[in-house]
Backbone as JSON, one array per atom type, in Angstrom:
{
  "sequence": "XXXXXXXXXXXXXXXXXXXXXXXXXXXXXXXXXXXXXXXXXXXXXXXXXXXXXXXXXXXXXXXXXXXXXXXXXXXXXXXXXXXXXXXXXXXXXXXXXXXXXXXXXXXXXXXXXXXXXXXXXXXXXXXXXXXXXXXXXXXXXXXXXXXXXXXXXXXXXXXXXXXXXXXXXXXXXXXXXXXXXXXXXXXXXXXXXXXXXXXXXXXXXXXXXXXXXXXXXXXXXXXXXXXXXXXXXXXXXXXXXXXXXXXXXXXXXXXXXXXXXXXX",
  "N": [[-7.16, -8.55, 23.64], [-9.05, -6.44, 23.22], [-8.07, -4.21, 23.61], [-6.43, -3.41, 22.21], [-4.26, -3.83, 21.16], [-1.1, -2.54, 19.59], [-1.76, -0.49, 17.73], [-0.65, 1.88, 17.84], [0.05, 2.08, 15.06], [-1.49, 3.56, 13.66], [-1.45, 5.51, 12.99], [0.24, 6.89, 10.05], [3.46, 8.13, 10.33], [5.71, 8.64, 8.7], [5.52, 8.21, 5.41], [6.5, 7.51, 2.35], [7.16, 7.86, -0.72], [6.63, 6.18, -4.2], [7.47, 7.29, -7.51], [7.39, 7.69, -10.57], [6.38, 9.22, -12.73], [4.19, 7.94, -14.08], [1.03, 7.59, -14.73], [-0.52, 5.73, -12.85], [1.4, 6.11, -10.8], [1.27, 9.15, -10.16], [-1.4, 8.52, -9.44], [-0.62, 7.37, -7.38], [1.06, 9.53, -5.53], [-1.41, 11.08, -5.1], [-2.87, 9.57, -2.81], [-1.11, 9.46, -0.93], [-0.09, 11.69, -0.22], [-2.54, 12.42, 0.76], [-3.29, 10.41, 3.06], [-0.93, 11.66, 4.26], [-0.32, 12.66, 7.87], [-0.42, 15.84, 9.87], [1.57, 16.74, 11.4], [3.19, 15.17, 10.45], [5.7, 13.3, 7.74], [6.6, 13.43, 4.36], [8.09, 11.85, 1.41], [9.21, 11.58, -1.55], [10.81, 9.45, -4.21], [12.27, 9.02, -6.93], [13.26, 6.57, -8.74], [16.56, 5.78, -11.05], [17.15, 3.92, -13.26], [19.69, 3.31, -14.08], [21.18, 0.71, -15.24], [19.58, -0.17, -17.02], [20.37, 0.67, -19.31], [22.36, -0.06, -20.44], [21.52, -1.74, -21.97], [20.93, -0.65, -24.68], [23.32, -0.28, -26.53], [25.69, 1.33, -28.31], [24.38, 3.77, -27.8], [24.18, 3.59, -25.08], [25.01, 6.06, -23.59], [23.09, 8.33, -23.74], [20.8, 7.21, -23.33], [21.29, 6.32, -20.87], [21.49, 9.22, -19.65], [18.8, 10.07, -20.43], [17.4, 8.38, -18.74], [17.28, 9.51, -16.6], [16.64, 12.26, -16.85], [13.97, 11.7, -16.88], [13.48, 10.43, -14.67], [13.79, 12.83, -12.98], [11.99, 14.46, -14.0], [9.86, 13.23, -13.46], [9.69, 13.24, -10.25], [9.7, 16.29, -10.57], [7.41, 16.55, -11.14], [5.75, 15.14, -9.0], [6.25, 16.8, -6.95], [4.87, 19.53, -7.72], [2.21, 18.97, -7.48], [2.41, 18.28, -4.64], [3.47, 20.21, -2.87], [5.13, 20.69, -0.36], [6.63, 18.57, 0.47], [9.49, 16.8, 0.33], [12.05, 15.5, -2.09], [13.51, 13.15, -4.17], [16.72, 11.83, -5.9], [17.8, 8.87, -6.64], [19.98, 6.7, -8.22], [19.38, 3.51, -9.47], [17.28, -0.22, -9.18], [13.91, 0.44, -9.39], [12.81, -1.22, -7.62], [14.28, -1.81, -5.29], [15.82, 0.18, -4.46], [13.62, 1.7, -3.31], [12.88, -0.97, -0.77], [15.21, -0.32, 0.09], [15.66, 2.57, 0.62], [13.03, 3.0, 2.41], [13.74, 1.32, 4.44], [16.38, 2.43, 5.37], [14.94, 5.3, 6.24], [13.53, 4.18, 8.57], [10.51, 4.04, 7.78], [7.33, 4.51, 7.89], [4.89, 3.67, 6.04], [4.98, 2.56, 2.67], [3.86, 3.6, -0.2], [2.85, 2.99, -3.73], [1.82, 2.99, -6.81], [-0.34, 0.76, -8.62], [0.39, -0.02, -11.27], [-0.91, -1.98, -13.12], [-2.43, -3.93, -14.99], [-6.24, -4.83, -15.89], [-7.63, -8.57, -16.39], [-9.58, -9.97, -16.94], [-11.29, -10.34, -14.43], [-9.44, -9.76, -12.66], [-6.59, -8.05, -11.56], [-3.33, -7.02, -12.3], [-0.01, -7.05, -10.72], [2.49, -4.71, -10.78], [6.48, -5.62, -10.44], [7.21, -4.33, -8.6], [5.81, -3.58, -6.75], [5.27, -5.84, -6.09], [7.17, -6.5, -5.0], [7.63, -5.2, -2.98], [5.64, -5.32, -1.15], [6.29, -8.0, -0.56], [8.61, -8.13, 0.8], [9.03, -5.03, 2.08], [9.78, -3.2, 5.44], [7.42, -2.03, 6.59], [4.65, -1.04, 6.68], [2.25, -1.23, 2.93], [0.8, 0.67, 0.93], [-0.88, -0.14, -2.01], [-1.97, 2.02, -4.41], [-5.1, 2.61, -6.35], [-6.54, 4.14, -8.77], [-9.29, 6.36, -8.13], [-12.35, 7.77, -8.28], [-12.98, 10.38, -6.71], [-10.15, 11.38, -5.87], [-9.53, 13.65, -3.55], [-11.95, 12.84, -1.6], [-11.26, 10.55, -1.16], [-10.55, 7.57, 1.51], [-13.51, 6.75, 1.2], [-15.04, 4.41, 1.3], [-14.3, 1.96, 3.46], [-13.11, -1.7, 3.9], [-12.35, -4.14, 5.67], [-10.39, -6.75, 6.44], [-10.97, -9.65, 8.83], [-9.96, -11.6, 10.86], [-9.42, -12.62, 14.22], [-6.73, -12.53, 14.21], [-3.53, -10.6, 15.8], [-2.5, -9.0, 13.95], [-5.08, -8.23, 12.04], [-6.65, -6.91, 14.32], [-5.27, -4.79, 14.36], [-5.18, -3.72, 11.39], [-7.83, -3.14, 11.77], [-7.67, -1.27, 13.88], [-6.64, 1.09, 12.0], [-8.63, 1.01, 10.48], [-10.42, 2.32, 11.39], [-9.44, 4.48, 12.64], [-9.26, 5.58, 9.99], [-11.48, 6.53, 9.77], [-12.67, 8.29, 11.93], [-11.14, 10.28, 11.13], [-11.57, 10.63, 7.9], [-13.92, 10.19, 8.15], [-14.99, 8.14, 6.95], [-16.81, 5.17, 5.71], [-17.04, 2.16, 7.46], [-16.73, -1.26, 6.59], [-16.67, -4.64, 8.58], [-14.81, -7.72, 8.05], [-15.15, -11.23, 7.88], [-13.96, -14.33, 7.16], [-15.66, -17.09, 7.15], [-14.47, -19.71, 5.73], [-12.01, -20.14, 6.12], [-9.08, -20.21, 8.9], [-10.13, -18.6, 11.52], [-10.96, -16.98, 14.78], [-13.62, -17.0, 16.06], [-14.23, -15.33, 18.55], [-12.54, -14.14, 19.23], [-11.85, -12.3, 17.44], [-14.73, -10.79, 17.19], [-15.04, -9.86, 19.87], [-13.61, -7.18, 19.27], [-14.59, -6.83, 17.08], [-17.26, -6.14, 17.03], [-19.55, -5.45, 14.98], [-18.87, -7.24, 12.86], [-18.92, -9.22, 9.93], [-19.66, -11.58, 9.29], [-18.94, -13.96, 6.36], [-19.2, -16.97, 4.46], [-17.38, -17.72, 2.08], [-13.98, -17.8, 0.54], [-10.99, -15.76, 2.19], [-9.69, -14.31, 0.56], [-11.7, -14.25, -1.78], [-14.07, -12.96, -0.27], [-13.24, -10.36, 0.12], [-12.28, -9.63, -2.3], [-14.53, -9.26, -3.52], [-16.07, -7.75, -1.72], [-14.31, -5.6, -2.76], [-15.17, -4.28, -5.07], [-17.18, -2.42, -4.2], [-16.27, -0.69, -2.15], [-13.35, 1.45, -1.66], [-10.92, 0.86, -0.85], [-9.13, -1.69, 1.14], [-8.46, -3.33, 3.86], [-6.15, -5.28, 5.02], [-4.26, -7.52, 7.11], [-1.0, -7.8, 8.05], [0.9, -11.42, 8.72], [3.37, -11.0, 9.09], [4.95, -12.53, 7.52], [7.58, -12.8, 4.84], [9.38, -12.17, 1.71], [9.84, -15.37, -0.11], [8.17, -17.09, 1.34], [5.67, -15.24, 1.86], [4.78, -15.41, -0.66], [1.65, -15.85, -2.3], [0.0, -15.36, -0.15], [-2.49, -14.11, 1.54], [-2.74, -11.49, 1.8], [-1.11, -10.57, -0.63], [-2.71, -11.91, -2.72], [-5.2, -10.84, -2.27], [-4.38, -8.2, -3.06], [-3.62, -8.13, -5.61], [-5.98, -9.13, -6.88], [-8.08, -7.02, -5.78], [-10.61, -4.58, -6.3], [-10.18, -2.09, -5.72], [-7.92, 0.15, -4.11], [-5.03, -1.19, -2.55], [-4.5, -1.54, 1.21], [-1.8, -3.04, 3.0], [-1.25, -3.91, 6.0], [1.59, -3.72, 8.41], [2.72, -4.14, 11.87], [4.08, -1.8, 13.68], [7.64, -2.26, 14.42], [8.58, -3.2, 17.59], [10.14, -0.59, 20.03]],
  "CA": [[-7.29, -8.05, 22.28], [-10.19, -5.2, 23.08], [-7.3, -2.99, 23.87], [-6.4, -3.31, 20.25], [-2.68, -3.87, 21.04], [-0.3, -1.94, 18.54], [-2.87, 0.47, 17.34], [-0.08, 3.01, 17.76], [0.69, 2.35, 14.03], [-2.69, 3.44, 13.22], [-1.09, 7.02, 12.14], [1.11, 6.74, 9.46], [4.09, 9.36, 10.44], [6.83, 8.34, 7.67], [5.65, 8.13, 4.07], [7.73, 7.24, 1.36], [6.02, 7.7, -2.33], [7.77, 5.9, -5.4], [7.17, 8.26, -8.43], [8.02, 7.56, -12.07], [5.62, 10.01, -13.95], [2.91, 7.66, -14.76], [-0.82, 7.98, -14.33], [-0.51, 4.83, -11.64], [2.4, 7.04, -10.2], [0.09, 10.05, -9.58], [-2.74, 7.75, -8.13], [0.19, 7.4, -5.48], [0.83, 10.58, -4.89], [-2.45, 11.8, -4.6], [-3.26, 8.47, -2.12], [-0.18, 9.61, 0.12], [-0.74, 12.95, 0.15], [-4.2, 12.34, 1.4], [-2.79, 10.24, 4.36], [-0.06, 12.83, 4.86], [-0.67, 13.82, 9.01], [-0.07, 17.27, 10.13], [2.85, 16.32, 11.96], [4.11, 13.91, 9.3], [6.33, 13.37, 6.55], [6.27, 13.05, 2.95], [8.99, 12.05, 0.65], [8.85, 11.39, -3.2], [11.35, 9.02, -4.7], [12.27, 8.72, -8.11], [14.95, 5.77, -9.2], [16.74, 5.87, -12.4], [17.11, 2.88, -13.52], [20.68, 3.58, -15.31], [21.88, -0.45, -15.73], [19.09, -0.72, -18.32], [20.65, 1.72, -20.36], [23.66, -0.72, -21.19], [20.74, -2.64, -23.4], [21.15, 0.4, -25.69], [24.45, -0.11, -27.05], [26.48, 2.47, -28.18], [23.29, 4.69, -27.54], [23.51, 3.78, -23.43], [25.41, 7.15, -22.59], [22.37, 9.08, -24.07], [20.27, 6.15, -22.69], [20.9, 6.83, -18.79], [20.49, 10.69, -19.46], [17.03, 10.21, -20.74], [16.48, 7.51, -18.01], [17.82, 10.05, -15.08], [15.62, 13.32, -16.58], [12.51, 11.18, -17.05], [13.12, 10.55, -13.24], [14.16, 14.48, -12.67], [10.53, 14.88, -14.32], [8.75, 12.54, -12.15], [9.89, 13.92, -9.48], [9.1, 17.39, -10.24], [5.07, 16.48, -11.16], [5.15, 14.86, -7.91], [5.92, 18.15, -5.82], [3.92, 20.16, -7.8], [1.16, 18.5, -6.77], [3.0, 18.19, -2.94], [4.95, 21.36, -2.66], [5.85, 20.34, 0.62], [6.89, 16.94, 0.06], [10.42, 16.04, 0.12], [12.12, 14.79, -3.34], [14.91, 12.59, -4.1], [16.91, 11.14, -7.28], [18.31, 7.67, -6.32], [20.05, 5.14, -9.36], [19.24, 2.14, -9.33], [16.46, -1.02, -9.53], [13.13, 0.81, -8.63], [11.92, -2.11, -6.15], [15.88, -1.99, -4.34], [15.81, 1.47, -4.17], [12.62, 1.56, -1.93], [13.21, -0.77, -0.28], [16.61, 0.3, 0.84], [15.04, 4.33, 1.57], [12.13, 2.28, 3.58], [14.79, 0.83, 5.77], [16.94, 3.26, 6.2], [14.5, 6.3, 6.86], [12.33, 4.04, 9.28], [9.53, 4.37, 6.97], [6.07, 3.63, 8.54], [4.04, 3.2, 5.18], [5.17, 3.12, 1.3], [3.11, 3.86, -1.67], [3.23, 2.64, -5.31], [0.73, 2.79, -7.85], [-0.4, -0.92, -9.06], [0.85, -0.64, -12.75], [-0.88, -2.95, -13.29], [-4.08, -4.05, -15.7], [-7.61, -6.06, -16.0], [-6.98, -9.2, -16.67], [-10.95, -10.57, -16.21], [-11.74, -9.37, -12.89], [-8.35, -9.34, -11.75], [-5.78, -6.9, -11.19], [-2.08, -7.56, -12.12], [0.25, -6.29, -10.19], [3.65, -4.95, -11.26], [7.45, -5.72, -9.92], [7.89, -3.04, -7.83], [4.6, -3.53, -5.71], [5.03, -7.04, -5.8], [8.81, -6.36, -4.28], [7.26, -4.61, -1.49], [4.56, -6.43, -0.53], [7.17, -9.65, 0.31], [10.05, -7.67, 1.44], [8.85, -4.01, 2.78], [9.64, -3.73, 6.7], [6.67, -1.51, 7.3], [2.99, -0.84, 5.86], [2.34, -0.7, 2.04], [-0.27, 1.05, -0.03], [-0.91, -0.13, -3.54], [-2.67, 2.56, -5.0], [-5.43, 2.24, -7.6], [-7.43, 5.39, -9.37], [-10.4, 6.55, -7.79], [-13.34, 9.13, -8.7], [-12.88, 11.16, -6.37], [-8.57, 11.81, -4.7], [-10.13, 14.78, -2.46], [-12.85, 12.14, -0.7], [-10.18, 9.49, -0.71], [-11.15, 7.16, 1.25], [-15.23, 6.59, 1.67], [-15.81, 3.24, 1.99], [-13.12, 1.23, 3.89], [-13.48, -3.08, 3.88], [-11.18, -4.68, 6.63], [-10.44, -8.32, 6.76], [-10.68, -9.34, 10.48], [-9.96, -13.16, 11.74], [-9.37, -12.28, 15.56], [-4.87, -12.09, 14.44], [-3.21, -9.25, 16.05], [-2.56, -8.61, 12.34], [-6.14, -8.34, 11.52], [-6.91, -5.72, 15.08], [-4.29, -3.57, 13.81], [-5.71, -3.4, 10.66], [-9.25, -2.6, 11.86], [-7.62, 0.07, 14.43], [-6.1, 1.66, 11.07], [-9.65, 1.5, 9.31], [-11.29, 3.15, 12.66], [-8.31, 5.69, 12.58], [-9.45, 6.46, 8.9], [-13.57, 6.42, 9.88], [-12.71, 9.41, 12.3], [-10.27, 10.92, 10.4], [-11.95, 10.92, 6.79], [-15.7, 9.97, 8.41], [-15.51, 6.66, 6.16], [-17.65, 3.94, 6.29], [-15.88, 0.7, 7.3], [-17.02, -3.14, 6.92], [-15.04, -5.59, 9.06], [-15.68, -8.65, 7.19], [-14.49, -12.43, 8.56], [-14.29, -15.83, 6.06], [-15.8, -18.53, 8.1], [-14.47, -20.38, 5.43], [-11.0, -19.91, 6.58], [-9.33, -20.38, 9.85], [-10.05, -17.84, 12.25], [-11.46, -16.74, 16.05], [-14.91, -15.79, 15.74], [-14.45, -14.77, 19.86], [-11.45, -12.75, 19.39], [-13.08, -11.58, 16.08], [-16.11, -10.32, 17.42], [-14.53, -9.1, 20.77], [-13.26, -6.01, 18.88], [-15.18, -5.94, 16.02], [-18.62, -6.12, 17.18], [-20.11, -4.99, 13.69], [-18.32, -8.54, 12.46], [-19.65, -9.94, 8.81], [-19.12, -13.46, 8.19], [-18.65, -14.91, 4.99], [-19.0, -18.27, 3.33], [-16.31, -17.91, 0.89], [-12.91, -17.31, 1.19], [-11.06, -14.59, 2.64], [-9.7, -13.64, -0.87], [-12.6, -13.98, -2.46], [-14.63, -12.13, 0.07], [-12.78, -9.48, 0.07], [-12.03, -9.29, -3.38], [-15.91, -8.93, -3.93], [-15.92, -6.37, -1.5], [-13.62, -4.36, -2.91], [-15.82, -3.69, -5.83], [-18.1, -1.33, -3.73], [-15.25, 0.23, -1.73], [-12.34, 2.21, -2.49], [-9.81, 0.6, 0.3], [-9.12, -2.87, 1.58], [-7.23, -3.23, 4.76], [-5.34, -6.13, 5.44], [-3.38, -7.4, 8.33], [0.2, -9.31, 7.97], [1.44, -11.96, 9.31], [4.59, -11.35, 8.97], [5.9, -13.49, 6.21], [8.28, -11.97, 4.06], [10.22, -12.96, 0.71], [9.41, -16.72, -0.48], [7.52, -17.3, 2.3], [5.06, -14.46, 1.68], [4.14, -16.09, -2.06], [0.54, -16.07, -2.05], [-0.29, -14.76, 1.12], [-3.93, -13.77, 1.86], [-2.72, -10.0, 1.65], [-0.69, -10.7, -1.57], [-3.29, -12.2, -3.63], [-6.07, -9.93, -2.59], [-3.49, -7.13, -3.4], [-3.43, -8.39, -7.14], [-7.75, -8.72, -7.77], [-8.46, -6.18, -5.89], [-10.61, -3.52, -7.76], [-9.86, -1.08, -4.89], [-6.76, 0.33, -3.3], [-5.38, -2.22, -0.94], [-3.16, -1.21, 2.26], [-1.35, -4.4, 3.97], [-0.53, -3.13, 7.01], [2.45, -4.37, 9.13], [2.45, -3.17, 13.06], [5.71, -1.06, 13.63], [8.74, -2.88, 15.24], [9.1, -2.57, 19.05], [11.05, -0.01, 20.21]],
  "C": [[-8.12, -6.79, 22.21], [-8.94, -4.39, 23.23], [-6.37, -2.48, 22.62], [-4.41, -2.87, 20.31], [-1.67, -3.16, 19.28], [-1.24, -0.97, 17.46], [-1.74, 1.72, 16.85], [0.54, 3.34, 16.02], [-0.49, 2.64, 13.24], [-2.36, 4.8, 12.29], [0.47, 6.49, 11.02], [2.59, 8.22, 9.43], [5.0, 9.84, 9.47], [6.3, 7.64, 6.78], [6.41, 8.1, 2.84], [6.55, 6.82, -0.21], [6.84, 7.2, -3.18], [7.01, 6.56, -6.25], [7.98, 8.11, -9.98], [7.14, 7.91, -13.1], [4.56, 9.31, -14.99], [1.39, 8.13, -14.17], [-0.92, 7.39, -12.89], [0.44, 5.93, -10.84], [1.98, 7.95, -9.17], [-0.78, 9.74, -8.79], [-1.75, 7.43, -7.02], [0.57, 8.25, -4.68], [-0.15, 11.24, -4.62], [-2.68, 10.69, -3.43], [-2.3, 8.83, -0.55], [-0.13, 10.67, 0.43], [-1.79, 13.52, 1.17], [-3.89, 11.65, 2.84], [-1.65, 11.05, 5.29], [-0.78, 12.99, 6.72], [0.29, 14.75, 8.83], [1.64, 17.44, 10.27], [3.66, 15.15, 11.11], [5.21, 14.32, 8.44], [6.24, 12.6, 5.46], [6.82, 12.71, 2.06], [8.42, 11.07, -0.47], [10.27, 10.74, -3.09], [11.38, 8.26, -6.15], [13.33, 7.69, -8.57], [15.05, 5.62, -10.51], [16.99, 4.82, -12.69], [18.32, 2.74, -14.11], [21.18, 2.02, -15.92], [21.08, -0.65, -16.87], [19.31, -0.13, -19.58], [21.81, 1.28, -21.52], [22.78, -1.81, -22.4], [20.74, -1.8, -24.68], [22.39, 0.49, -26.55], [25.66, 0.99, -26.8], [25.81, 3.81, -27.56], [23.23, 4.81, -25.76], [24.46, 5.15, -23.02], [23.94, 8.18, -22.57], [21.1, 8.41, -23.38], [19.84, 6.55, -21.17], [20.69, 7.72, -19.07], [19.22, 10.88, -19.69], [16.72, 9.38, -19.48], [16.2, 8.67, -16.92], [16.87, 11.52, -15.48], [14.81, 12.52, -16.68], [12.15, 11.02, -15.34], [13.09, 11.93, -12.4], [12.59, 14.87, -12.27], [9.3, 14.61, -13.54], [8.46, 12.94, -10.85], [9.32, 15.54, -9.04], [7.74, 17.92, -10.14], [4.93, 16.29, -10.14], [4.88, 16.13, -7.24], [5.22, 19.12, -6.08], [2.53, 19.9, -7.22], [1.21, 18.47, -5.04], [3.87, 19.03, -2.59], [5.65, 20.87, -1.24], [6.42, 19.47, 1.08], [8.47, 16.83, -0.41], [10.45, 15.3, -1.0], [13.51, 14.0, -3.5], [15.43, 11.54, -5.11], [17.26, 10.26, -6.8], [18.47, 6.63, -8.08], [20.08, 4.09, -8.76], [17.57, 1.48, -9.49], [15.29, 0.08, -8.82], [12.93, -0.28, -7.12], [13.57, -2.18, -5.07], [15.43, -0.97, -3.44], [14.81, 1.74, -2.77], [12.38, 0.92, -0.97], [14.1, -0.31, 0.73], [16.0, 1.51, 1.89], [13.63, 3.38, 2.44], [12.86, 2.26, 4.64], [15.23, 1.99, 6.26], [16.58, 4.98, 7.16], [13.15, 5.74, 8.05], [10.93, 4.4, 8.83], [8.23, 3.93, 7.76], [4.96, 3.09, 7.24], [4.9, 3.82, 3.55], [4.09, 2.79, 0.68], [3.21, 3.95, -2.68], [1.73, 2.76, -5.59], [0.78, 0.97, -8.06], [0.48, -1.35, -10.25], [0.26, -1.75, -13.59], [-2.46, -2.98, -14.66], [-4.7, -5.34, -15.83], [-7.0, -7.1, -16.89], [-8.8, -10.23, -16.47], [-11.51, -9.78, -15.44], [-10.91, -9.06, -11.94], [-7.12, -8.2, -12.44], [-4.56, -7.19, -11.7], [-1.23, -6.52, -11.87], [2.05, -6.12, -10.61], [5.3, -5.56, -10.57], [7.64, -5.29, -8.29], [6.92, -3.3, -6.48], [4.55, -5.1, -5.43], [6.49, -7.21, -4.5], [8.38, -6.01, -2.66], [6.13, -5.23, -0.9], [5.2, -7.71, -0.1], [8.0, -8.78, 1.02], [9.95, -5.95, 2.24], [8.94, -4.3, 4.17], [8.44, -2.81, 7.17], [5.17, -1.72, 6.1], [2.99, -0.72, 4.4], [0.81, -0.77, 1.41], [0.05, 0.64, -1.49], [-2.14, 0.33, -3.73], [-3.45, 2.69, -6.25], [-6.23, 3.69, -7.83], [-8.57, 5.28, -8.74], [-11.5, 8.16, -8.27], [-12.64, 10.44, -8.08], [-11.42, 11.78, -5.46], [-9.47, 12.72, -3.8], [-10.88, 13.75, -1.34], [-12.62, 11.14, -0.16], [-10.26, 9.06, 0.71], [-12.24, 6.82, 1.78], [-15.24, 6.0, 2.29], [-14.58, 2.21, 2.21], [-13.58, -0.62, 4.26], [-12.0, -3.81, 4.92], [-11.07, -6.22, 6.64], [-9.92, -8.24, 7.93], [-10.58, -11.29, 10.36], [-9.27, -13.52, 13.12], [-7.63, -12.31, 15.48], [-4.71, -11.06, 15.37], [-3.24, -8.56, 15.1], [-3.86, -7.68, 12.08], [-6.78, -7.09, 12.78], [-5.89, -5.09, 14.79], [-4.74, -2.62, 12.66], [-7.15, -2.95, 11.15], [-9.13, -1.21, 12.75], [-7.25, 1.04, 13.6], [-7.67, 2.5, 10.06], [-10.69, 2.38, 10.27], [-10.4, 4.16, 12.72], [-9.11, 6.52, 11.58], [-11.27, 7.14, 8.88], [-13.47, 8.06, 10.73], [-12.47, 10.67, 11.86], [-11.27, 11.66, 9.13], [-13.39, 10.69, 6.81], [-15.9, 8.69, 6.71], [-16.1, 5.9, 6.56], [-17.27, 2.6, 6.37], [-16.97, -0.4, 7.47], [-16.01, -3.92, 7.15], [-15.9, -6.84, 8.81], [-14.35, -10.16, 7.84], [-15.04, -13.42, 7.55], [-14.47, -16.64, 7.37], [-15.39, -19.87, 7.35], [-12.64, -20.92, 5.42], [-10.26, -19.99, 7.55], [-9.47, -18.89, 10.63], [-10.46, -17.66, 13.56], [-12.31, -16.08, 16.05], [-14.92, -15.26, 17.33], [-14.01, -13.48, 19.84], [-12.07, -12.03, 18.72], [-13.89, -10.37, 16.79], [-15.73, -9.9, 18.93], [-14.29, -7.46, 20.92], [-14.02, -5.72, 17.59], [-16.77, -6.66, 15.89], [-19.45, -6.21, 16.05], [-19.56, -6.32, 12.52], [-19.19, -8.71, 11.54], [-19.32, -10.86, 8.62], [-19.38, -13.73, 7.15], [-18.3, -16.11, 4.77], [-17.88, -18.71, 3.17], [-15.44, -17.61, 1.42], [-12.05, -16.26, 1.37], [-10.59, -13.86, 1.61], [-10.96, -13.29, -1.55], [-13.65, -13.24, -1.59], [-14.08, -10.86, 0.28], [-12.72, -8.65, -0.86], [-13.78, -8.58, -4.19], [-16.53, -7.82, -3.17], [-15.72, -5.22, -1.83], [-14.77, -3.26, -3.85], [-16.92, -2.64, -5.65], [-17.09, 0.04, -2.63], [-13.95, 1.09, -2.39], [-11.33, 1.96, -1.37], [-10.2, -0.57, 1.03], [-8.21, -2.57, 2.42], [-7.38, -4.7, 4.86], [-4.88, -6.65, 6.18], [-2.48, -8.56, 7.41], [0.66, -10.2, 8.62], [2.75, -12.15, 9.86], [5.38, -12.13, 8.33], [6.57, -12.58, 4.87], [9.13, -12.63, 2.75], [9.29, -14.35, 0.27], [8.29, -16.75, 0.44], [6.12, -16.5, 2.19], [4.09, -14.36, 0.08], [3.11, -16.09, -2.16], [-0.21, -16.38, -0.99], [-2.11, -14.33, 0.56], [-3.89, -12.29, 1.37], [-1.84, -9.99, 0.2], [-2.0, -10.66, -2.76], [-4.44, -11.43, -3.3], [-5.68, -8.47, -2.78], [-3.57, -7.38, -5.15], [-4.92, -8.28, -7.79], [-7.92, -8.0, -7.2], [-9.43, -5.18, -7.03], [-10.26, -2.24, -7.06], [-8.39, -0.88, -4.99], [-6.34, -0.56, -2.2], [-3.83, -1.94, 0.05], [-3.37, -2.4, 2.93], [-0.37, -3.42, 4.87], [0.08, -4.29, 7.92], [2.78, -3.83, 10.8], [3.97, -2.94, 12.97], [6.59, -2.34, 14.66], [8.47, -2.48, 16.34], [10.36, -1.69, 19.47], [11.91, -0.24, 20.94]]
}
């Protein structure tokens, strides 16, 4: 495990932004932007949604044209902000749509905004981000607003319980420590199962916690601005209230569930 197996997905090379001209929207393009490498790529996707246009009546021809510029529009805020950033109209369900372009452009990480709002102390999270978080085949960012986009991100919080999952994710938040000189905590629930050997093999700097790995995390977040994750690999049904699901929803941070790339 010290050799921090599958690390190689520590760079994100293939970005994929969903973009529909909200505020949350923006907090995704600035979030993906910011992970942009040199050597990377960037693409914006806007989906029109046209089937909901037949709820309009006689009104759905005028219906989809407003749906399809509102996505035109989205689209074009994004690249202003990303001139160099690849754009692209696609009809259909937002959460299809992405994933479909995931799949088929070998995507290594997508990015949504949350959509979502306080609810107590939790987060709720919309369709689209909930879609991808069961069913995405690679990494996904759900992006939340922060002070500062430019410094994007400081203070990085890793959940570690000696998985491969869990050293993937910590080689991701040591990627971003060099990268963006953030300050990472790799934080372990002892109240949970895990390998305090493996654990603490690779992540020396190891915090145990009490409580559980949601809830330590989730109480984390509130001083950071980025939760990393690791997956297990559970996808669809199966993936229902997952560890990386439900601290994807309270969150008060940004939280990337990272998935290690396929074998080639």
């Amino acid at each position: 495990m010290g050799d921090m197996q599958g690390s190689e997905t520590a760079v994100f090379e293939r970005i994929l932004c969903g973009v529909d001209g909200t505020a949350s929207s923006l907090t995704a393009v600035q979030a993906a932007s910011r992970l942009q490498v040199r050597e990377g790529t960037l693409r914006f996707v806007a989906a029109a949604n046209i089937a909901k246009a037949s709820q309009a009546g006689m009104a759905a021809t005028h219906a989809a044209g407003q749906l399809q510029e509102e996505a035109e529009a989205a689209l074009k805020e994004a690249r202003a902000l990303v001139p160099s950033a690849a754009g692209k109209l696609v009809i259909g369900n937002p959460a299809t749509v992405l994933l479909r372009e995931a799949e088929s452009d070998e995507t290594t990480l997508v990015v949504v905004g949350s959509h979502g709002h306080r609810r107590a102390t939790a987060m709720v999270l919309g369709t689209v981000a909930l879609a991808l978080l069961r069913d995405a085949p690679c990494s996904v960012l759900i992006a939340r607003e922060v002070t500062d986009p430019e410094t994007w991100p400081r203070a990085v919080v890793v959940g570690v319980d000696g998985s491969p999952g869990s050293a993937v994710a910590l080689a991701v938040a040591r990627e971003f420590a060099g990268r963006f000189g953030s300050g990472v905590r790799a934080i372990a629930s002892t109240a949970d199962h895990f390998d305090p050997e493996l654990a603490a093999a690779f992540a020396p700097e190891l915090e145990e916690d009490s409580a559980g790995a949601v809830t330590a995390l989730v109480a984390a977040s509130g001083t950071a601005d980025l939760v990393l994750v690791g997956s297990r690999g559970l996808h669809g049904l199966k993936a229902l209230g997952s560890v990386s699901e439900r601290v994807a929803h309270q969150a008060r941070s940004s939280v990337l569930v990272i998935r290690p790339a396929p074998p080639v």
